[in-house]
SEFIZA-3560 file (N, C-alpha, C; in Angstrom, 3 decimals):
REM SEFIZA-3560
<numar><xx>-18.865</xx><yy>11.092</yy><zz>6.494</zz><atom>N</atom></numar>
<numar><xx>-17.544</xx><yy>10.514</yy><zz>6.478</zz><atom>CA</atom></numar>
<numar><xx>-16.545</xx><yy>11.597</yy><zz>6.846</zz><atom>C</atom></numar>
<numar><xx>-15.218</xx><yy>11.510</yy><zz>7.884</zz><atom>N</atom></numar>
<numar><xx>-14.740</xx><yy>12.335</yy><zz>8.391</zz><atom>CA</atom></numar>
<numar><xx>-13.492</xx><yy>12.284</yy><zz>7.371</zz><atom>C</atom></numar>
<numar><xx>-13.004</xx><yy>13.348</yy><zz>7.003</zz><atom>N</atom></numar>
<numar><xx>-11.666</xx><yy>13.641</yy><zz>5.815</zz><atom>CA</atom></numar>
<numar><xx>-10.767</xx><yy>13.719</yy><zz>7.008</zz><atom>C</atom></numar>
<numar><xx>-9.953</xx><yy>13.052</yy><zz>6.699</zz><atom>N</atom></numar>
<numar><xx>-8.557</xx><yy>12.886</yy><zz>7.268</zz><atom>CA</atom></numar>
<numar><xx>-7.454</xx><yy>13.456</yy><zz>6.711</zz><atom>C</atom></numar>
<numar><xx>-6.510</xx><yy>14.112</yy><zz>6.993</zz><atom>N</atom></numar>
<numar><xx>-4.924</xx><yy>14.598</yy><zz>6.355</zz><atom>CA</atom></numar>
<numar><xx>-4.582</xx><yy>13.408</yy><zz>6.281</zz><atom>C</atom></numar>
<numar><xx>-3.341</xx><yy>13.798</yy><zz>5.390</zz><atom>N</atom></numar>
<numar><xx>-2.720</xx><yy>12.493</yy><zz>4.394</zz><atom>CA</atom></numar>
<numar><xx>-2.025</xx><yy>12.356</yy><zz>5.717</zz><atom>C</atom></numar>
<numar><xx>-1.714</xx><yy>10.597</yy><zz>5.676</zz><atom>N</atom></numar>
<numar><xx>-0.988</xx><yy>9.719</yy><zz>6.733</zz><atom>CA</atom></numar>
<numar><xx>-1.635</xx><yy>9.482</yy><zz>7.788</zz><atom>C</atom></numar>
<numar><xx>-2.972</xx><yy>10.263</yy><zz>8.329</zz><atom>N</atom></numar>
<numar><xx>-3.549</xx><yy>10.665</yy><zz>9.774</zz><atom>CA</atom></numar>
<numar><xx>-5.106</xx><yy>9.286</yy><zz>9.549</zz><atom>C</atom></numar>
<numar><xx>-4.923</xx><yy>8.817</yy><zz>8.264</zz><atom>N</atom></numar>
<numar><xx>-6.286</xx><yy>7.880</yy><zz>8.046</zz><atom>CA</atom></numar>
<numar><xx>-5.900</xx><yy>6.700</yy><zz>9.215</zz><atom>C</atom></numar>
<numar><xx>-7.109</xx><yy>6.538</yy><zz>9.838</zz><atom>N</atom></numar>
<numar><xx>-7.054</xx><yy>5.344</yy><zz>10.542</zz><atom>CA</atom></numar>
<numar><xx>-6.828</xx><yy>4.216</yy><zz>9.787</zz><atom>C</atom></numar>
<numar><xx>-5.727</xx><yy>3.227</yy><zz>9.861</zz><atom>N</atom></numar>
<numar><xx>-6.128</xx><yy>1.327</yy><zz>9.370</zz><atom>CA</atom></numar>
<numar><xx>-5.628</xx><yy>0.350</yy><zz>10.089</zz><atom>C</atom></numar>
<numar><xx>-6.065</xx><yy>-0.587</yy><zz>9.533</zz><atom>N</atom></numar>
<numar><xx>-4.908</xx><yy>-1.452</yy><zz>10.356</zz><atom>CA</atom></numar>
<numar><xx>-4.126</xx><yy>-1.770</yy><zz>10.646</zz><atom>C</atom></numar>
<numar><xx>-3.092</xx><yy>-2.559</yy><zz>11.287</zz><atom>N</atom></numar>
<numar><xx>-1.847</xx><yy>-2.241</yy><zz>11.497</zz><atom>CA</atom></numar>
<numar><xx>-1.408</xx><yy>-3.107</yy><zz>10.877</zz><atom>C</atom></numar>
<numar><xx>-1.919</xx><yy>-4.273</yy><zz>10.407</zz><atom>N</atom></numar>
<numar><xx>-1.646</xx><yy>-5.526</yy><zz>9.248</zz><atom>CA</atom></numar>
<numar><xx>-1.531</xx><yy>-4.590</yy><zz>7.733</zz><atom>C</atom></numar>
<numar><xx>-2.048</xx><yy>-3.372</yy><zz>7.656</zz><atom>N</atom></numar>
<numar><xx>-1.966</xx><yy>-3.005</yy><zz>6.037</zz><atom>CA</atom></numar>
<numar><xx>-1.059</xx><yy>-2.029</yy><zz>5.776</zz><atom>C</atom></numar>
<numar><xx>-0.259</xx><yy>-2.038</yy><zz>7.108</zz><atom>N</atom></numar>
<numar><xx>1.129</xx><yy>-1.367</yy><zz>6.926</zz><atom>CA</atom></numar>
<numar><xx>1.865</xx><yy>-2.348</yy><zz>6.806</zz><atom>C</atom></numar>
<numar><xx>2.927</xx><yy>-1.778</yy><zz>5.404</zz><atom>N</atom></numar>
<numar><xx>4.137</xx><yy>-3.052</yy><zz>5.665</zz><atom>CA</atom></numar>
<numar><xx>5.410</xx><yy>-1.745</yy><zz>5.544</zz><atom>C</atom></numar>
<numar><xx>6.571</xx><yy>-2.811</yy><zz>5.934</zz><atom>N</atom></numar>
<numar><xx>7.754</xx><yy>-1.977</yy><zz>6.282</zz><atom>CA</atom></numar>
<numar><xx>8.638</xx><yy>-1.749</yy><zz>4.789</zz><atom>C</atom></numar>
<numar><xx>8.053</xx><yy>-0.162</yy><zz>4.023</zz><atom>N</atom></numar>
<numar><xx>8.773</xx><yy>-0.850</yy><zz>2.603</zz><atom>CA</atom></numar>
<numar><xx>9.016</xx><yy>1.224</yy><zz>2.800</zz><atom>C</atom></numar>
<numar><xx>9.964</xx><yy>1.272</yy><zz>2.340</zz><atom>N</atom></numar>
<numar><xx>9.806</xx><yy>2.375</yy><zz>1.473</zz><atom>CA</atom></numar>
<numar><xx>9.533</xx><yy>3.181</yy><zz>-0.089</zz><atom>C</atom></numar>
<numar><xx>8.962</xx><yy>4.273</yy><zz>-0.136</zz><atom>N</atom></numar>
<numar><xx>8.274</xx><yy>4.665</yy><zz>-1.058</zz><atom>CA</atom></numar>
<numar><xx>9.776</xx><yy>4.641</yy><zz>-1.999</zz><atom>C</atom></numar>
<numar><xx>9.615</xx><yy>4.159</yy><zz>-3.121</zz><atom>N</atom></numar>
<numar><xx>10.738</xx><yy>4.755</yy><zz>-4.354</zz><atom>CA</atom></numar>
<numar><xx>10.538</xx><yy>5.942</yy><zz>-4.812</zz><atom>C</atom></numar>
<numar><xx>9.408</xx><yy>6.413</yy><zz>-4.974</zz><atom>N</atom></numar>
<numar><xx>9.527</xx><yy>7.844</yy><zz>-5.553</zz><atom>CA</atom></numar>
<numar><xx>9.897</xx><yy>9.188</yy><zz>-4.331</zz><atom>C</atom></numar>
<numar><xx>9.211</xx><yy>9.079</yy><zz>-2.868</zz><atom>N</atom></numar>
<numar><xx>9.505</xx><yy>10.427</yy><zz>-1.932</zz><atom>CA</atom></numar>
<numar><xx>10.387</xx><yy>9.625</yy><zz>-0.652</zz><atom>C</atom></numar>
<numar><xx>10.492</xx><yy>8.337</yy><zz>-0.617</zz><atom>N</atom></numar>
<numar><xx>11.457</xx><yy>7.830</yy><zz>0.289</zz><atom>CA</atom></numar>
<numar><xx>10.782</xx><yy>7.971</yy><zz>1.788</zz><atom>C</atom></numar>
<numar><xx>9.196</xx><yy>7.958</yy><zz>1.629</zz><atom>N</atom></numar>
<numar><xx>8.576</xx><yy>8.101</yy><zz>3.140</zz><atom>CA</atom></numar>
<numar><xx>8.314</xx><yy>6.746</yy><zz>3.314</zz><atom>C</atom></numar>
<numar><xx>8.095</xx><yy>6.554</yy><zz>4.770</zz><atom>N</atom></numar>
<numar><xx>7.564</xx><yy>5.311</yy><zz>5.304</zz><atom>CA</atom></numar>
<numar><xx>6.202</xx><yy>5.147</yy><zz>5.622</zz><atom>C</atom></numar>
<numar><xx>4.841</xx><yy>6.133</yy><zz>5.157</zz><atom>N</atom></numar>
<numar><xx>4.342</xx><yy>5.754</yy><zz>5.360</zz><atom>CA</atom></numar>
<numar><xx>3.379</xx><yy>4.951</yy><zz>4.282</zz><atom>C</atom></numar>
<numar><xx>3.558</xx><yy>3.859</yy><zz>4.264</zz><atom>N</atom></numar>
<numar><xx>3.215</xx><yy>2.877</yy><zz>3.120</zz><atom>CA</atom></numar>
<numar><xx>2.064</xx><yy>1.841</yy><zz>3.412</zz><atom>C</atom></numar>
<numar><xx>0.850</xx><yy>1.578</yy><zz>2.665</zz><atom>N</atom></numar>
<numar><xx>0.158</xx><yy>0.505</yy><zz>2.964</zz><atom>CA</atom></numar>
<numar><xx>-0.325</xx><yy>0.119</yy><zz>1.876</zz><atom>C</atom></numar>
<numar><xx>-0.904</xx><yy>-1.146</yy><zz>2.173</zz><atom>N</atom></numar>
<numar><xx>-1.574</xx><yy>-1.979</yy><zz>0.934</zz><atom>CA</atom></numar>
<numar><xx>-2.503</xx><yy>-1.775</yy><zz>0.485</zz><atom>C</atom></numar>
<numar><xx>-2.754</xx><yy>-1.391</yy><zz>-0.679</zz><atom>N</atom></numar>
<numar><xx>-3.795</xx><yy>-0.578</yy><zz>-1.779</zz><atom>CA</atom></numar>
<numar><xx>-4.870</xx><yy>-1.379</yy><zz>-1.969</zz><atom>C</atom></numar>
<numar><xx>-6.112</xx><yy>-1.376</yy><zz>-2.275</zz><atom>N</atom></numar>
<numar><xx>-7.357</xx><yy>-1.979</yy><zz>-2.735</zz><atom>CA</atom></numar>
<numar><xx>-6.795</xx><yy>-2.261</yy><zz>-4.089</zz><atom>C</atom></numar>
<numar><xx>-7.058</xx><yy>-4.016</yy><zz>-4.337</zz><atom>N</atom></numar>
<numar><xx>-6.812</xx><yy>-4.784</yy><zz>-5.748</zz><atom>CA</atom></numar>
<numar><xx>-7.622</xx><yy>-4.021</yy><zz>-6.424</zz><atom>C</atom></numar>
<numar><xx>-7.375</xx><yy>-3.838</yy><zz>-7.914</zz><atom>N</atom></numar>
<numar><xx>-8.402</xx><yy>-3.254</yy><zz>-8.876</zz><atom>CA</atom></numar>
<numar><xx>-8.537</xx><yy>-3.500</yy><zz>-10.013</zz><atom>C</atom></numar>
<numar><xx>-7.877</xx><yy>-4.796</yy><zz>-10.261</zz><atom>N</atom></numar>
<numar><xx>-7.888</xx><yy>-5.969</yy><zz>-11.134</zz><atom>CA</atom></numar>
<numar><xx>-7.778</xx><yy>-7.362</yy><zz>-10.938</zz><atom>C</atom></numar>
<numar><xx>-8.658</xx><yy>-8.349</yy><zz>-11.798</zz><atom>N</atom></numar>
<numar><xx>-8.277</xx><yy>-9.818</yy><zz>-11.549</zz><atom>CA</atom></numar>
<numar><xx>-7.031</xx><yy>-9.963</yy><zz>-11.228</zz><atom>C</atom></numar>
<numar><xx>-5.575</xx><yy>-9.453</yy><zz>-11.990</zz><atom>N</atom></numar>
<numar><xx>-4.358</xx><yy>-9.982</yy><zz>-12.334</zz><atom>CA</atom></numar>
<numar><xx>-4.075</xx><yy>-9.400</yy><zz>-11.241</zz><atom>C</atom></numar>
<numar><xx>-3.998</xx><yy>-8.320</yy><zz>-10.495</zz><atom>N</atom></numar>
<numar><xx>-3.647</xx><yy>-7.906</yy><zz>-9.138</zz><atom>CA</atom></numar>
<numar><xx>-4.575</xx><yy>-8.919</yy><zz>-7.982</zz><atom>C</atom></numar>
<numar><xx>-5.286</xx><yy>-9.216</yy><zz>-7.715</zz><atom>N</atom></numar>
<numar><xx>-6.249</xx><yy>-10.874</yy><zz>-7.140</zz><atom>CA</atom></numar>
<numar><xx>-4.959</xx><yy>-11.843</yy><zz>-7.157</zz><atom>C</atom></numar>
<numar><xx>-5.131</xx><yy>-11.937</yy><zz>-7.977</zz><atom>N</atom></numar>
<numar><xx>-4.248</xx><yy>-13.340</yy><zz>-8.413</zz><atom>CA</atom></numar>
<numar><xx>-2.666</xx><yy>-13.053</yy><zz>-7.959</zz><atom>C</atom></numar>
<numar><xx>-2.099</xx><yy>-11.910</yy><zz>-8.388</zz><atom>N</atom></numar>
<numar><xx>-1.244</xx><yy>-11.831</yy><zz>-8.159</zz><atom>CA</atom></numar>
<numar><xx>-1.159</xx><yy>-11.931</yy><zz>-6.635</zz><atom>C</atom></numar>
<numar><xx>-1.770</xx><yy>-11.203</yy><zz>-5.743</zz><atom>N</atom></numar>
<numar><xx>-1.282</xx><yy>-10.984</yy><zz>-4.449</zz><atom>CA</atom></numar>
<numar><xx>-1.599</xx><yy>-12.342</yy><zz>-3.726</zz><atom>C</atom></numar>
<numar><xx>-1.780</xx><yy>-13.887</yy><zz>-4.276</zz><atom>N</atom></numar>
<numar><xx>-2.312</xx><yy>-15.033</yy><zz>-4.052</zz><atom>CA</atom></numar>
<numar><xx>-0.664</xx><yy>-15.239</yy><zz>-3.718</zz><atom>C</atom></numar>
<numar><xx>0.392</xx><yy>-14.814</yy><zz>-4.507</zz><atom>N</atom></numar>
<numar><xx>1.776</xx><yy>-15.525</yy><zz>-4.788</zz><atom>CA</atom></numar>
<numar><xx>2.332</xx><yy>-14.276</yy><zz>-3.966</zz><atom>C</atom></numar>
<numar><xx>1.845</xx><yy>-13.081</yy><zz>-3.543</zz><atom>N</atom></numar>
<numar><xx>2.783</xx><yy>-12.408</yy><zz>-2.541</zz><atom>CA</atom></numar>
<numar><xx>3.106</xx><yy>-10.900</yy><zz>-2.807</zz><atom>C</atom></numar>
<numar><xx>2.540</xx><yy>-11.204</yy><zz>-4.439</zz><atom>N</atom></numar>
<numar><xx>2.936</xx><yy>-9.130</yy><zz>-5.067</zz><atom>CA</atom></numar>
<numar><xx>1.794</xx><yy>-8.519</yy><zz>-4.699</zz><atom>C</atom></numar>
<numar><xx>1.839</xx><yy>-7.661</yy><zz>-3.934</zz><atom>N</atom></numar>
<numar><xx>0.896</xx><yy>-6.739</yy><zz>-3.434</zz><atom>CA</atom></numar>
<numar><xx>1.063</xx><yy>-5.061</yy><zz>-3.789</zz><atom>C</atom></numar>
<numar><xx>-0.508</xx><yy>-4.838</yy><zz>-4.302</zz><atom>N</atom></numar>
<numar><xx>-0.870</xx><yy>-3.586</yy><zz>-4.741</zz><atom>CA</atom></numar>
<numar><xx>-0.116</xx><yy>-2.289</yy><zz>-3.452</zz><atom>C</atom></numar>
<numar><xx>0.635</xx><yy>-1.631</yy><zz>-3.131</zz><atom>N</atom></numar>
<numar><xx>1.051</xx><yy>-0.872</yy><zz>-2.186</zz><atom>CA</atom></numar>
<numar><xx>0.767</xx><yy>0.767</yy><zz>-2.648</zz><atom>C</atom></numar>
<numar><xx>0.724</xx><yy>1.572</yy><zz>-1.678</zz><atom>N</atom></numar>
<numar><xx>0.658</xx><yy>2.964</yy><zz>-2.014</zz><atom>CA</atom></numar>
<numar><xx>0.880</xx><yy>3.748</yy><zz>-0.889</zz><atom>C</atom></numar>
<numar><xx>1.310</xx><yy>5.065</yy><zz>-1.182</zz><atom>N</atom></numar>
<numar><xx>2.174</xx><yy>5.868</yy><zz>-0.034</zz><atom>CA</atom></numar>
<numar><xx>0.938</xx><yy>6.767</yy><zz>0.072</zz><atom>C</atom></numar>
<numar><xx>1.438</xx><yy>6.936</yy><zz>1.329</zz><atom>N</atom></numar>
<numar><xx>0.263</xx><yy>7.957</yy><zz>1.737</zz><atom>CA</atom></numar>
<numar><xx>0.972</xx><yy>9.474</yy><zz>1.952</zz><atom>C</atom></numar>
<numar><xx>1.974</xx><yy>9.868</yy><zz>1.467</zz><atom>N</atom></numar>
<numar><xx>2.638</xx><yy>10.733</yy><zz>1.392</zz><atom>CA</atom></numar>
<numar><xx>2.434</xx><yy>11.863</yy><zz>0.031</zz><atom>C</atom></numar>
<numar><xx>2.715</xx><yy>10.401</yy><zz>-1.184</zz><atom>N</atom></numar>
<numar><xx>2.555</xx><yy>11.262</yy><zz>-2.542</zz><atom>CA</atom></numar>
<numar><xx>2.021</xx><yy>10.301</yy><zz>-3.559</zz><atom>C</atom></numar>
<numar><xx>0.765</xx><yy>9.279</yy><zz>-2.625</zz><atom>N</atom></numar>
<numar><xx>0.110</xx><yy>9.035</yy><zz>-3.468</zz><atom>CA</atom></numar>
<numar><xx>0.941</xx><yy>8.063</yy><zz>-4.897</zz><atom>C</atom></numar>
<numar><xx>1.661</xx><yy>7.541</yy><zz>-4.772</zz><atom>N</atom></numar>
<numar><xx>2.500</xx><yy>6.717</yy><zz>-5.867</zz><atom>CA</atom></numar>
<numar><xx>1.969</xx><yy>5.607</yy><zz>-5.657</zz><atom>C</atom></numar>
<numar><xx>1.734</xx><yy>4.587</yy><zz>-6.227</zz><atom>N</atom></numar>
<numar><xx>1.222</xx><yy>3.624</yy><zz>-6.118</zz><atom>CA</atom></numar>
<numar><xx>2.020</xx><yy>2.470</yy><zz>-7.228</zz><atom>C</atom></numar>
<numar><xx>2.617</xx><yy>0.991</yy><zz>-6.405</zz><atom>N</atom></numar>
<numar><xx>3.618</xx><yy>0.127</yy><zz>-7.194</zz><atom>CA</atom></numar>
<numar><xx>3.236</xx><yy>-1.003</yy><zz>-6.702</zz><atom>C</atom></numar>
<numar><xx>3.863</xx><yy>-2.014</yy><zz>-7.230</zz><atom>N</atom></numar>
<numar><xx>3.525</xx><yy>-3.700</yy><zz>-6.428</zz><atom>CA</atom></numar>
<numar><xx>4.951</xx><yy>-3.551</yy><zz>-5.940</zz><atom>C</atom></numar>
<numar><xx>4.669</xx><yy>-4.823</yy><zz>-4.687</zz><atom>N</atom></numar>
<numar><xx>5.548</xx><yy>-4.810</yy><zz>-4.635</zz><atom>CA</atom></numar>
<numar><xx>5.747</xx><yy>-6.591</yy><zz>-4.046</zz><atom>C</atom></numar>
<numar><xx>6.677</xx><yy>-6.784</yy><zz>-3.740</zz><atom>N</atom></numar>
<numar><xx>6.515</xx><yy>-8.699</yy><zz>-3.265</zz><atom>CA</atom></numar>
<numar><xx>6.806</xx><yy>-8.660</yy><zz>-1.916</zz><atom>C</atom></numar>
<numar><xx>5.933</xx><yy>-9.324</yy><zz>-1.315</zz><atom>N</atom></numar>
<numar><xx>6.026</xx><yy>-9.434</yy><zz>0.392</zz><atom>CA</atom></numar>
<numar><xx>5.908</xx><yy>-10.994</yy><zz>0.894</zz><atom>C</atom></numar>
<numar><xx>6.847</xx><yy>-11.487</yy><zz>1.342</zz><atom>N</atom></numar>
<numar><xx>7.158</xx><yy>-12.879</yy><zz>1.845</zz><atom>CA</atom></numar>
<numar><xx>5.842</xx><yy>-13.119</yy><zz>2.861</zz><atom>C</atom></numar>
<numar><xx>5.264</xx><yy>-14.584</yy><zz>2.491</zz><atom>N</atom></numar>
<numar><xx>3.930</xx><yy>-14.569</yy><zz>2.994</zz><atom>CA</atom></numar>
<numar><xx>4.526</xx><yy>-15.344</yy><zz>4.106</zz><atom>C</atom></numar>
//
């Protein structure tokens, strides 16, 4: 498996969304692997697990489906 620098990971371009980080104010942001039922469920109604690839913060957040 090839280690990538932070931000340089290949994904898709669907698991970027346009949000900024609250804690370092970077843009580079994507949607986190669920890691609970209640996060499942939740992201059914639109709150999605998100995390920066900057500093690693990780929040929900709500994204209009």
């Amino acid at each position: 498996m090839a280690k990538y620098p932070v931000g340089l990971r290949p994904t898709a371009q669907d698991s970027r969304i346009k949000v900024k980080c609250p804690k370092c104010r970077s843009e580079q942001v994507r949607c986190s692997t669920t890691n609970s039922l209640t996060e499942k469920f939740m992201s059914y109604f639109g709150r999605l697990a998100v995390r920066c690839d900057g500093c690693y913060h990780r929040w929900q957040h709500w994204v209009a489906k």
